[in-house]
C-alpha positions as CSV (number, residue, x, y, z in Angstrom):
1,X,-10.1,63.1,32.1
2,X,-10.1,59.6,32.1
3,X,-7.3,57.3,30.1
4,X,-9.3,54.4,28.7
5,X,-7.0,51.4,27.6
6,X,-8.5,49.8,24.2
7,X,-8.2,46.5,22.9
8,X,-9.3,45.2,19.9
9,X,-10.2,41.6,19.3
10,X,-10.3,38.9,16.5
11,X,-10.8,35.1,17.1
12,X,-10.8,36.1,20.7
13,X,-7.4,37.6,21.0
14,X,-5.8,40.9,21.0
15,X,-4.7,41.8,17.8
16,X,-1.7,43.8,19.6
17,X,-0.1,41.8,21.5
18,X,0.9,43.7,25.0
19,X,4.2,43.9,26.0
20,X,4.9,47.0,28.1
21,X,8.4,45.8,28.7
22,X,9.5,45.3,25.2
23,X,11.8,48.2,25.3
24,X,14.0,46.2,28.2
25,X,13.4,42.8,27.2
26,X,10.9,42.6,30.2
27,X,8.2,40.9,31.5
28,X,6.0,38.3,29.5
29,X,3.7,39.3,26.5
30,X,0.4,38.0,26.0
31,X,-2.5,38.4,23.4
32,X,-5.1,37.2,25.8
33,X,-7.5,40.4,26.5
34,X,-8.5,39.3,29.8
35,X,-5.0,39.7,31.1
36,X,-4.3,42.7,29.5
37,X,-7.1,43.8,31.4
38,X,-6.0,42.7,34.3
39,X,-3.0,44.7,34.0
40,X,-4.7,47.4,33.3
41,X,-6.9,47.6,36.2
42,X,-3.7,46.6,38.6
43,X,-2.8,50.0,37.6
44,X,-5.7,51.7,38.2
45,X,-7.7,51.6,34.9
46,X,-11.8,52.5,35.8
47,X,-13.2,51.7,32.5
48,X,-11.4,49.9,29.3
49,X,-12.9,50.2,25.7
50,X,-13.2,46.1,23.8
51,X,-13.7,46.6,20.1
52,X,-15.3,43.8,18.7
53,X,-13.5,43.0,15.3
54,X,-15.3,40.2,14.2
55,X,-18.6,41.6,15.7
56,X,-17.9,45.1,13.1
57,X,-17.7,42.7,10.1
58,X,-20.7,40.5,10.6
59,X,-23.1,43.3,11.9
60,X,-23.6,41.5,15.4
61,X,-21.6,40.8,18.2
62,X,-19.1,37.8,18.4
63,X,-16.5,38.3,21.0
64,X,-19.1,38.1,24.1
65,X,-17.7,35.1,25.6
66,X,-14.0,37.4,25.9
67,X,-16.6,40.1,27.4
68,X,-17.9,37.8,29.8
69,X,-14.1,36.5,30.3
70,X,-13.6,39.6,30.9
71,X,-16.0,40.6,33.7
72,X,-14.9,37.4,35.4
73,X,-11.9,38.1,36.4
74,X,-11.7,42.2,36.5
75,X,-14.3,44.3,38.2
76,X,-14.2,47.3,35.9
77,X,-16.8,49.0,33.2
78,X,-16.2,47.5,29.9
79,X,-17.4,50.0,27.1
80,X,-18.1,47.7,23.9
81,X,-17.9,48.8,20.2
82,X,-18.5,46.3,17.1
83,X,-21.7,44.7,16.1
84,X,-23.8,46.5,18.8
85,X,-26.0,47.8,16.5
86,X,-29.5,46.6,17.7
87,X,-31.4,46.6,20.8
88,X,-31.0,43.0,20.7
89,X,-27.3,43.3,20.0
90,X,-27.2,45.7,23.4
91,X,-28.7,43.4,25.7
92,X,-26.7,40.5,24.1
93,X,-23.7,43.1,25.2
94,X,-25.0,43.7,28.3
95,X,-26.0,40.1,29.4
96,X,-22.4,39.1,28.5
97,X,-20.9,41.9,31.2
98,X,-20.4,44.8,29.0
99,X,-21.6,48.3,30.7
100,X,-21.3,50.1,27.7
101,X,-21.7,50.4,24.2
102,X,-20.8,52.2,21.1
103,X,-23.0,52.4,17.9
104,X,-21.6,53.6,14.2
105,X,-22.7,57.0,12.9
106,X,-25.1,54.9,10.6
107,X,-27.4,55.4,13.6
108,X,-28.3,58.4,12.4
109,X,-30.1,56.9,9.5
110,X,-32.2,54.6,11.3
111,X,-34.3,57.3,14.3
112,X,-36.3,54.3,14.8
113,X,-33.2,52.2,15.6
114,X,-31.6,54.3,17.4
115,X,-34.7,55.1,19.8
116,X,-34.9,51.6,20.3
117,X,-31.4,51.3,21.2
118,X,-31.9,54.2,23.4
119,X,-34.2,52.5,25.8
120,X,-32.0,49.6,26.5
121,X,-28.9,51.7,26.7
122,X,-30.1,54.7,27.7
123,X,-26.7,57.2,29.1
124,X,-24.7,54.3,28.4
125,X,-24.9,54.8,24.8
126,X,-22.6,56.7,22.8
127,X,-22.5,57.2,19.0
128,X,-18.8,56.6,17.1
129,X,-18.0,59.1,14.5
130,X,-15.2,59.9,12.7
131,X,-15.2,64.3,12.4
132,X,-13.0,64.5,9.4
133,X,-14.9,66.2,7.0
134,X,-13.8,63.6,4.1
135,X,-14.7,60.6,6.1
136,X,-18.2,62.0,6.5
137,X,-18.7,63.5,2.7
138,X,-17.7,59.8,2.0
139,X,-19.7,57.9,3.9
140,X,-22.7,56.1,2.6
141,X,-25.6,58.0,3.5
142,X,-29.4,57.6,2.9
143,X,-29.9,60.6,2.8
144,X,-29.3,63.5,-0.2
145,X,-26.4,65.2,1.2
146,X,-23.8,64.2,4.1
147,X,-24.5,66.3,7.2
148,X,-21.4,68.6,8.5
149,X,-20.3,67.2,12.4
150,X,-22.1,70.3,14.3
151,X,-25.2,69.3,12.3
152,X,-25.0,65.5,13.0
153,X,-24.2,65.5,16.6
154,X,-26.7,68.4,17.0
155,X,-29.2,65.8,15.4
156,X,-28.4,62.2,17.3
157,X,-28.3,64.9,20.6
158,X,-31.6,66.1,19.6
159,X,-32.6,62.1,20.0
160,X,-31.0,61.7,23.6
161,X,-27.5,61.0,22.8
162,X,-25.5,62.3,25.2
163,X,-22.2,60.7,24.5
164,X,-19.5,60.6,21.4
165,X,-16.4,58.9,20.7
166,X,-14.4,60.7,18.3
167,X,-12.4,58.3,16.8
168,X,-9.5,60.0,14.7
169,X,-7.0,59.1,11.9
170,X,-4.3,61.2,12.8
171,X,-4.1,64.2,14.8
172,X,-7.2,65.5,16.8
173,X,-9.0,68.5,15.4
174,X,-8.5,70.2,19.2
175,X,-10.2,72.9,18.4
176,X,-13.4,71.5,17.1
177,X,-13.8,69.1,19.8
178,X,-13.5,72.1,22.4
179,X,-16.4,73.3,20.2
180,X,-18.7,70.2,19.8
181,X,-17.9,70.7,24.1
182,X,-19.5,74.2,24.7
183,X,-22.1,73.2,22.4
184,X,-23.5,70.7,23.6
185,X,-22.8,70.1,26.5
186,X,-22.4,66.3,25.5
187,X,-19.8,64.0,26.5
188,X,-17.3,63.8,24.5
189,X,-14.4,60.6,24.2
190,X,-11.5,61.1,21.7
191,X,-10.4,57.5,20.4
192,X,-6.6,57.5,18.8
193,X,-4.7,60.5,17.2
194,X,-2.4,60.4,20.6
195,X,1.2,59.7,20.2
196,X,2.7,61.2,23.2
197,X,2.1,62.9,27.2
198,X,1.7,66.4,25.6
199,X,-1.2,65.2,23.4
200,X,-2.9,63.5,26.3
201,X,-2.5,66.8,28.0
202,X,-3.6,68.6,25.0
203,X,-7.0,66.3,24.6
204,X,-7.6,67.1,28.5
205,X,-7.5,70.8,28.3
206,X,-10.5,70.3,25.7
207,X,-12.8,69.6,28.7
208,X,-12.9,65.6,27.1
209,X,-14.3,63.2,29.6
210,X,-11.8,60.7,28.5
211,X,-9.5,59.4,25.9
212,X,-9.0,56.0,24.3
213,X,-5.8,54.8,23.5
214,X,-5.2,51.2,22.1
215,X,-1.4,50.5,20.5
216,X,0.2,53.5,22.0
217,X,-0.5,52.2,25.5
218,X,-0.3,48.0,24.5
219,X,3.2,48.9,23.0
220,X,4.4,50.6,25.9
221,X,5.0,54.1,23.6
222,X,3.0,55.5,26.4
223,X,3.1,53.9,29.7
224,X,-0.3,53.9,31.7
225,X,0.2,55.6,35.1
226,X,2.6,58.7,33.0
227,X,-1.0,58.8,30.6
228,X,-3.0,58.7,33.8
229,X,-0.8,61.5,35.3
230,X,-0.7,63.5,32.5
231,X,-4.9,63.6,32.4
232,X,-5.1,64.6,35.9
C-alpha cells in the first residue's frame, strides 16, 4: 500500500506548515508546498495528493501555477483534488503537471459530466466520497432519495470509474472498505481517519491501494519512512 503525503493549499501555501522536527526544536519549517514536496520525495514518496482549497470554493482550479511549481522541481505523480470538475478543468490540471485527479461525489449527478471527464482522464480519475451514511443522507442530491455507498460506487463503476478516495472524518469504517474491495474490484484510497502506525497497518490489511495522510504526517505525529514501513 502506498503512503500518499497530502497538502492542502490556499493563496499558494500550505495551510499546515511542515515541521517534522518540531518535537526537537529541529530543522526549518516551511509553508511552501513545493518543498514539502521535495522532502517528501527525498524520502521516497511515488505519488503526493495537492488539494486545491481555493480551487473547491470557486468551482475551478486556482493553485495550478504551485502544481506546475510543483512538477518543476520534483519528478513524482501529483494527484489533484479541488475545482477539477470539468473536462476543461482536467486538462487545465493536467497541462499544469498534475497526473491525477479527484472529482466530488456530485459527479454522480451529472453522467454526461462525468463521461466527459472520463475521456480526458480516463484510469486517472477517481471519484471523492465521504461513506458515512449521514454525510451522504445529507448531501444535496438531484435526485429523490440519497443512494447508500454500495449503490453509488456500484453506479459511478457502472460508468468506468475505477478509482475512490474515501475521505473520512474520524475513524475508517475497515470493514466496509474491505467490502467496497471484494466488490468491486475498484481501487480503493482512504484519505484521513489515521492517527497512528497500527491504523496504517489496519488500512493495509484492507487490500487499499494507498492511503492519504495530510497533518498527521506535516506535523510529524507520524513520520514518513515508519508510515512507509508500516504499509509494506
Amino acid at each position: 500500500m502506498q503512503v500518499i503525503p497530502a497538502i492542502d493549499i490556499e493563496g499558494g501555501r500550505s495551510r499546515i506548515v511542515f515541521w517534522p522536527g518540531a518535537s526537537t526544536g529541529t530543522g526549518a519549517p516551511t509553508d511552501r508546498p513545493d518543498r514539502i514536496v521535495e522532502r517528501f520525495v527525498e524520502h521516497g514518496a511515488r505519488l503526493v495528493h495537492l488539494v486545491d482549497f481555493d480551487g473547491a470554493r470557486t468551482g475551478r482550479p486556482v493553485n495550478l501555477e504551485v502544481v506546475g511549481s510543483i512538477a518543476s522541481r520534483s519528478a513524482v505523480p501529483m494527484q489533484l483534488a479541488g475545482g477539477v470538475e470539468s473536462a476543461d478543468a482536467i486538462r487545465l490540471a493536467f497541462a499544469a503537471g498534475a497526473t491525477r485527479v479527484v472529482v466530488t461525489t456530485a459527479i454522480a449527478d451529472q453522467p454526461d459530466d462525468l463521461r466527459a471527464c472520463l475521456d480526458v482522464a480516463g484510469d486517472w480519475l477517481a471519484v471523492g466520497i465521504d461513506p458515512r451514511p449521514e454525510r451522504l443522507a445529507a448531501f444535496r442530491w438531484q435526485r429523490a432519495h440519497a443512494p447508500t455507498l454500495d449503490g453509488l460506487i456500484g453506479e459511478l463503476a457502472g460508468l468506468g470509474v475505477t478509482r475512490f478516495v474515501l475521505a473520512h472524518g474520524g475513524d475508517p469504517d475497515l470493514e466496509r472498505v474491505r467490502s467496497i474491495i471484494s466488490t468491486y474490484g475498484a481501487e480503493i484510497l482512504v484519505a484521513g481517519g489515521v492517527r497512528d502506525l497500527d491504523g496504517v497497518r489496519r488500512v493495509r490489511d484492507t487490500g487499499a491501494v494507498g492511503l492519504i495522510l495530510g497533518e498527521a504526517l506535516l506535523s510529524g505525529a507520524i513520520e514518513f519512512p515508519a508510515a512507509m514501513e508500516a504499509a509494506s
